[in-house]
C-alpha positions as CSV (number, residue, x, y, z in Angstrom):
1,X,-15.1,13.3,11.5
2,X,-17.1,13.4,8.6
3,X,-15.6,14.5,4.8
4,X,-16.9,16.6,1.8
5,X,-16.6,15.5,-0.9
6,X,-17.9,15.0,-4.8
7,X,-18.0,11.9,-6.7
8,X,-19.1,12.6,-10.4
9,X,-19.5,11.3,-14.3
10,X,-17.0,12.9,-17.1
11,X,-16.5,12.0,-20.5
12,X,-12.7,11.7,-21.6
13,X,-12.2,15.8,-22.5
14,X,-13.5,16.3,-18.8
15,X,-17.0,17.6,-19.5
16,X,-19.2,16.8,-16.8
17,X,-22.3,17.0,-19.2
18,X,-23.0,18.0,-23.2
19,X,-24.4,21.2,-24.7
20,X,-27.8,22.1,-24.8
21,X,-28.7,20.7,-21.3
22,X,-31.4,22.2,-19.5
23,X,-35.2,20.7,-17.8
24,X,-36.4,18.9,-21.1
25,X,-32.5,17.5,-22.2
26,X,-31.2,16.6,-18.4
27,X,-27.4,16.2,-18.6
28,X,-27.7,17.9,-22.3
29,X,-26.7,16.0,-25.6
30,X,-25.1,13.0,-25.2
31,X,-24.8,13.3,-21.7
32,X,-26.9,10.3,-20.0
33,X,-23.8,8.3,-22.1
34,X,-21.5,9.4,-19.3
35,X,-23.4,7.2,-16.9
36,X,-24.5,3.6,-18.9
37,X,-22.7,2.2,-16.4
38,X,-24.6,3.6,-13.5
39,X,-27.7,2.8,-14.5
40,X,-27.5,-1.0,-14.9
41,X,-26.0,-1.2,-11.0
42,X,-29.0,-2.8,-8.2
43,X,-27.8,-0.1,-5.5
44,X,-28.6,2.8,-8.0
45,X,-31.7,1.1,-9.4
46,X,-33.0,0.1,-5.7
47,X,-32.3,3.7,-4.7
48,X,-34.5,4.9,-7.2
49,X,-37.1,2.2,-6.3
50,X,-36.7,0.8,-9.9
51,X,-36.6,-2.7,-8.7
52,X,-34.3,-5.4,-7.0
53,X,-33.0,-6.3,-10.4
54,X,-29.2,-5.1,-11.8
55,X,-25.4,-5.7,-11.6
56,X,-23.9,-6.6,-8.5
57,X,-19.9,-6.1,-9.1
58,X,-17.4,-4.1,-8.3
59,X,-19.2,-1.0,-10.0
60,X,-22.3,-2.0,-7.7
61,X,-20.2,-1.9,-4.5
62,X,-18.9,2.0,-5.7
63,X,-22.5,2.7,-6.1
64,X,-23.6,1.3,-2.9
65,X,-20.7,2.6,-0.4
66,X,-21.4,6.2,-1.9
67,X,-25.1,6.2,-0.8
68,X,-23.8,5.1,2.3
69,X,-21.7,7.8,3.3
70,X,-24.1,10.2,2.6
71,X,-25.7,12.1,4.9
72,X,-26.0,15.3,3.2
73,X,-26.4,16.9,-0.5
74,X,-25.3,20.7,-1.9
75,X,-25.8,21.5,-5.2
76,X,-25.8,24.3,-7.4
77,X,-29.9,25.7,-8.9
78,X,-28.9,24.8,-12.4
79,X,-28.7,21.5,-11.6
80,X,-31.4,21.7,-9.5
81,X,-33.8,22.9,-12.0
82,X,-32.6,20.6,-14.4
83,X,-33.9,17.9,-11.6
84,X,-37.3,19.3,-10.7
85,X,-39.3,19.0,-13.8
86,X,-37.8,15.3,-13.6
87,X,-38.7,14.7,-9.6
88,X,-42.4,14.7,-9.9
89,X,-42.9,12.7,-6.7
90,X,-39.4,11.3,-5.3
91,X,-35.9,12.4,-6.1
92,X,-32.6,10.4,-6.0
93,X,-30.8,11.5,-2.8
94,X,-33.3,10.2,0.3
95,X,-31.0,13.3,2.3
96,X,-31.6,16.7,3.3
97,X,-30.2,18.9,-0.2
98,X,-28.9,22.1,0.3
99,X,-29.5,24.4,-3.3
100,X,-27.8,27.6,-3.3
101,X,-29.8,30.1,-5.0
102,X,-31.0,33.9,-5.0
103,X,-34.5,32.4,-4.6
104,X,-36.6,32.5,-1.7
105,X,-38.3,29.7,-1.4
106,X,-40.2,27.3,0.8
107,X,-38.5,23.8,1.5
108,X,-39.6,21.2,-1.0
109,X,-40.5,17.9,0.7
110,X,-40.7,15.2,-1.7
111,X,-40.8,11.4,-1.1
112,X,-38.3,8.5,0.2
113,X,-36.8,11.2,2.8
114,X,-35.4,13.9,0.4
115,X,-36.2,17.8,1.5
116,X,-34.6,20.5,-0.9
117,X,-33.4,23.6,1.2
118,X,-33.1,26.9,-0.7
119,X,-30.0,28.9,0.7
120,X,-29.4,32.7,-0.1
121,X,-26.5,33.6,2.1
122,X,-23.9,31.4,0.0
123,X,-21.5,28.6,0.0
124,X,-20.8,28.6,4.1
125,X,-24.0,28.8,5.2
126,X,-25.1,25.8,3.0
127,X,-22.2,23.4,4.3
128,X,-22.9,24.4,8.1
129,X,-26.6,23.4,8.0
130,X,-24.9,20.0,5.8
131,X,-22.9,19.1,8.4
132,X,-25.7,19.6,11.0
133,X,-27.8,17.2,9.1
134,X,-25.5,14.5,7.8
135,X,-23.8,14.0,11.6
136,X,-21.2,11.4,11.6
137,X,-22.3,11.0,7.4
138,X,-20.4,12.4,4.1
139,X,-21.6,15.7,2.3
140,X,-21.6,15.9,-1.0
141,X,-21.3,18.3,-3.5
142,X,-23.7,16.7,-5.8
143,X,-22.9,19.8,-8.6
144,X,-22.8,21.5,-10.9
145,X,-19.3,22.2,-12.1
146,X,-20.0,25.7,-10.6
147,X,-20.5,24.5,-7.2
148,X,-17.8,22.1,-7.6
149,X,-15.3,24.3,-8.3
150,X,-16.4,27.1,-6.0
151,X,-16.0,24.4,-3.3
152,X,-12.8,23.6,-4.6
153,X,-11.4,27.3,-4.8
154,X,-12.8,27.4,-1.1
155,X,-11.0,24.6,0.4
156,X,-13.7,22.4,1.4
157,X,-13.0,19.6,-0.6
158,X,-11.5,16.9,1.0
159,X,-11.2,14.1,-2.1
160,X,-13.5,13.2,-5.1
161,X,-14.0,10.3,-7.1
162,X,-14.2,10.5,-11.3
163,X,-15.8,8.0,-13.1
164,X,-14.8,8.4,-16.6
165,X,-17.1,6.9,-19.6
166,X,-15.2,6.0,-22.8
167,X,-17.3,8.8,-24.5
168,X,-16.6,12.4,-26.4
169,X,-18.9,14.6,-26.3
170,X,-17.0,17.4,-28.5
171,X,-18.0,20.3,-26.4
172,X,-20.1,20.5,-23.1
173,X,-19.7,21.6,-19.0
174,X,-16.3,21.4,-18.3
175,X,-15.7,20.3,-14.5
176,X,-11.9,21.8,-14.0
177,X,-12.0,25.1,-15.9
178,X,-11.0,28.1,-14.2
179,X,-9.7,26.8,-11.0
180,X,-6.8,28.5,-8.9
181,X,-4.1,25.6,-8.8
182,X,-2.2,27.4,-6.7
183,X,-4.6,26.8,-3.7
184,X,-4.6,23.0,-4.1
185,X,-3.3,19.8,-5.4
186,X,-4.8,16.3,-6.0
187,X,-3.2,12.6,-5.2
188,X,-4.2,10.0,-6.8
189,X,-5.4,7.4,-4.6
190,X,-6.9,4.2,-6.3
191,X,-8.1,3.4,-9.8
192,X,-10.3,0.8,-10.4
193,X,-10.8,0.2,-14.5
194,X,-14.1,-1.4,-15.4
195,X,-14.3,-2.0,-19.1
196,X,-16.1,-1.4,-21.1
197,X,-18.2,1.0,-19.8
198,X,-15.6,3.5,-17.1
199,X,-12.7,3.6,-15.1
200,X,-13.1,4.9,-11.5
201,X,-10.8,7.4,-10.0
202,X,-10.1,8.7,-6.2
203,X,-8.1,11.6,-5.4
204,X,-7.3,13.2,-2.2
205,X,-7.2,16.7,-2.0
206,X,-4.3,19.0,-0.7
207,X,-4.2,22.3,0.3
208,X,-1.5,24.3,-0.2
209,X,-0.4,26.0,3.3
């Protein structure tokens, strides 16, 4: 049966991104720091058709087994239009992408298999069509904090993964703010540190009954 689930960058206060993020500053100020580690790794750079080049450690096999899973993406339209003016031709999820929105719009096909879906009847709907399309596959909840924690509250969650950068940011998204902890609680499955860049962290989710 397949999971939902979110795997996700946070520097060490918990901020998923810095201020001032929006289409020109993707991920806002000091953000893209959360993820130096990412981008040196040959699954993510072969995913993004940047070459065959990159590491090929422990990070790389993270990287590679969450593209795997994958069959499925629903994200939130903040993120989404933080992505857009930065997708000019392909885009980095080669899955149908479910983007819940108010706005009506026509799917938007780009290159390497990726289709954004635009979704106006909420949360459920999005994760049904998901499951359609990702079959025996993974959904993720690709973000933002938003999303994530909506999907949290909602129950749908069934583990994540944090990788945490060595990096403050001062100020930025938080991912964990607001949530009802009374609905859920979090094991701690595996951490795998990789210095010097992060430290990766599964948790399994419980909901409580």
């Amino acid at each position: 049966m397949s999971k939902t689930y979110f795997s996700v960058g946070t520097s060490l206060e918990g901020y998923l991104a810095g201020p001032n993020g929006g289409p020109k500053n993707p991920l806002g100020d000091g953000g893209t720091g959360i993820h130096q580690w990412l981008f040196n790794q040959q699954a993510f750079r072969r995913h993004l058709q940047l070459g065959d080049d990159g590491e090929t450690g422990k990070d790389n096999d993270i990287v590679a087994s969450i593209m795997e899973r994958t069959g499925a993406n629903i994200m939130g339209k903040r993120m989404f239009e933080e992505g857009e003016f930065n997708w000019p031709e392909d885009a980095p999820f080669h899955t149908p992408v479910y983007v819940l929105t108010h706005e009506k719009r026509a799917p938007w096909e780009r290159k390497g298999g990726t289709t954004f879906y635009f979704i106006n009847d909420g949360l459920g709907r999005a994760l049904e069509l998901a499951r359609k399309a990702a079959g025996k596959k993974d959904i993720r909840i690709s973000g933002g904090a938003n999303v994530i924690q909506q999907c949290l509250t909602a129950g749908v969650v069934d583990e994540f993964y944090l990788h945490m950068a060595p990096v403050f940011l001062g100020t930025g998204v938080p991912l964990f703010t607001g949530l009802d902890n009374k609905k859920f609680g979090v094991e701690l499955i595996e951490v795998i540190s990789s210095p010097p860049l992060v430290v990766h962290m599964q948790y399994k989710v419980k909901l409580n009954r």
